[in-house]
N, C-alpha and C positions, 0 to 999 in steps of 0.2 A: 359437671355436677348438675348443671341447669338440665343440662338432657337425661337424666335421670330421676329429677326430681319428684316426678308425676307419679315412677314406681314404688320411691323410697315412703313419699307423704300415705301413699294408698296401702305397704305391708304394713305401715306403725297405725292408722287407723282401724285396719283390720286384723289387726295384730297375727299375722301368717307367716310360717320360715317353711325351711325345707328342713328344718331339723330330723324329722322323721325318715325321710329321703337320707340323708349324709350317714343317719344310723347304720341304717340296711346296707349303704356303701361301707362303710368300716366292716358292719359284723364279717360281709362278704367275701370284703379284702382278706381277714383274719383267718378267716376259712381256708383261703386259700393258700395262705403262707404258711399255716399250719401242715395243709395237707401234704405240702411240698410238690402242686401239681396233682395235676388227674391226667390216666391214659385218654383220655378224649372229653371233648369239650358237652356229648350229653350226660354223661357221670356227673361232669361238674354241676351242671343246670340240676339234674336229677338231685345232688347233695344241698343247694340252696333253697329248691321247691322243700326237702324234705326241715329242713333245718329251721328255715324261715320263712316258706312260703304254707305251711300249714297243710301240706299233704295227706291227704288221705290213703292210709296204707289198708285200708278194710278190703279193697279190691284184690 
């Protein structure tokens, strides 16, 4: 604990999580169980940029 101390004292003063991070991890995961798999792994990228990554489809 002593050797982490330095990190723990510094997020509660600056009060920072990865909460926002863990989200995108979940929504992603969810994506992907739902979809039950993609035929190739740029579909899947392609379905994330579009879903959560705020794609621009005007192109």
């Amino acid at each position: 604990m002593e050797a982490r101390l330095w990190g723990i004292r510094n997020a509660m003063r600056l009060k920072v999580s990865n909460a926002r991070a863990e989200a995108l991890n979940n929504q992603i995961r969810a994506m992907r169980v739902k979809a039950r798999g993609y035929r190739n792994k740029a579909r899947f990228v392609q379905g994330v940029l579009f879903h959560y990554g705020r794609l621009d489809m005007a192109h």
